[in-house]
C-alpha positions as CSV (number, residue, x, y, z in Angstrom):
1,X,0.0,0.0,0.0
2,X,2.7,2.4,1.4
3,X,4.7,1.6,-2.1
4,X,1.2,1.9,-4.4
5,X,1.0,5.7,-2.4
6,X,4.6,6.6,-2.9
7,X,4.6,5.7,-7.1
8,X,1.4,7.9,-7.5
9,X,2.6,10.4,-5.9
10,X,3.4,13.6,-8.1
11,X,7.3,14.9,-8.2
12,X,10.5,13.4,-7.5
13,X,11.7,12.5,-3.8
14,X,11.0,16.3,-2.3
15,X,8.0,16.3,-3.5
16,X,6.9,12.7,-2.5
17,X,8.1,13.5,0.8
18,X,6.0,16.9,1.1
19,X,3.2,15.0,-0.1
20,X,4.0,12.0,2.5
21,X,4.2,14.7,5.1
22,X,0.7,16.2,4.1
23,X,-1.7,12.7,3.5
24,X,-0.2,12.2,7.2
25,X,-1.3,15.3,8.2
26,X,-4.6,15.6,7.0
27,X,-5.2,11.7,8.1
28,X,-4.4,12.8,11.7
29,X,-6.1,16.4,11.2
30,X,-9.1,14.2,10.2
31,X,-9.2,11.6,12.9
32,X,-8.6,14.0,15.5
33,X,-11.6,16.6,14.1
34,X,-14.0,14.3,13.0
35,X,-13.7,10.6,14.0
36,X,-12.7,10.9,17.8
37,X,-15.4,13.3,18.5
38,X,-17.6,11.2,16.6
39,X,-16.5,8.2,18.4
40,X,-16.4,10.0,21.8
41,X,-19.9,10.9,21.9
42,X,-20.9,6.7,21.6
43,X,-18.3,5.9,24.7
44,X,-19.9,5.1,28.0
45,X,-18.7,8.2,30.3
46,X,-16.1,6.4,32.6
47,X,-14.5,10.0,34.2
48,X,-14.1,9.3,37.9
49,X,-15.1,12.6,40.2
50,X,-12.4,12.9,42.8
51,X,-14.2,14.6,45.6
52,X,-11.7,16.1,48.5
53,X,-11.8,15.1,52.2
């Protein structure tokens, strides 16, 4: 997969690298944005309330 990704990429090794560096950043932009929040909102709340005394 990683190999398909890198031979469609446009450019020689800069700009495979640039373009490595940017489908890794908008994967992670995207999971952390959308998915986790998405995903949060279906997870049982399991925060513990520390009380003081």
């Amino acid at each position: 997969m990683y190999g398909w990704i890198w031979r469609h990429l446009p450019g020689g090794t800069p700009g495979k690298l640039i373009g490595s560096v940017l489908l890794v950043g908008v994967a992670v932009a995207l999971l952390w944005f959308v998915v986790f929040p998405l995903v949060d909102q279906n997870l049982p709340n399991t925060a513990a309330q520390v009380t003081g005394g």
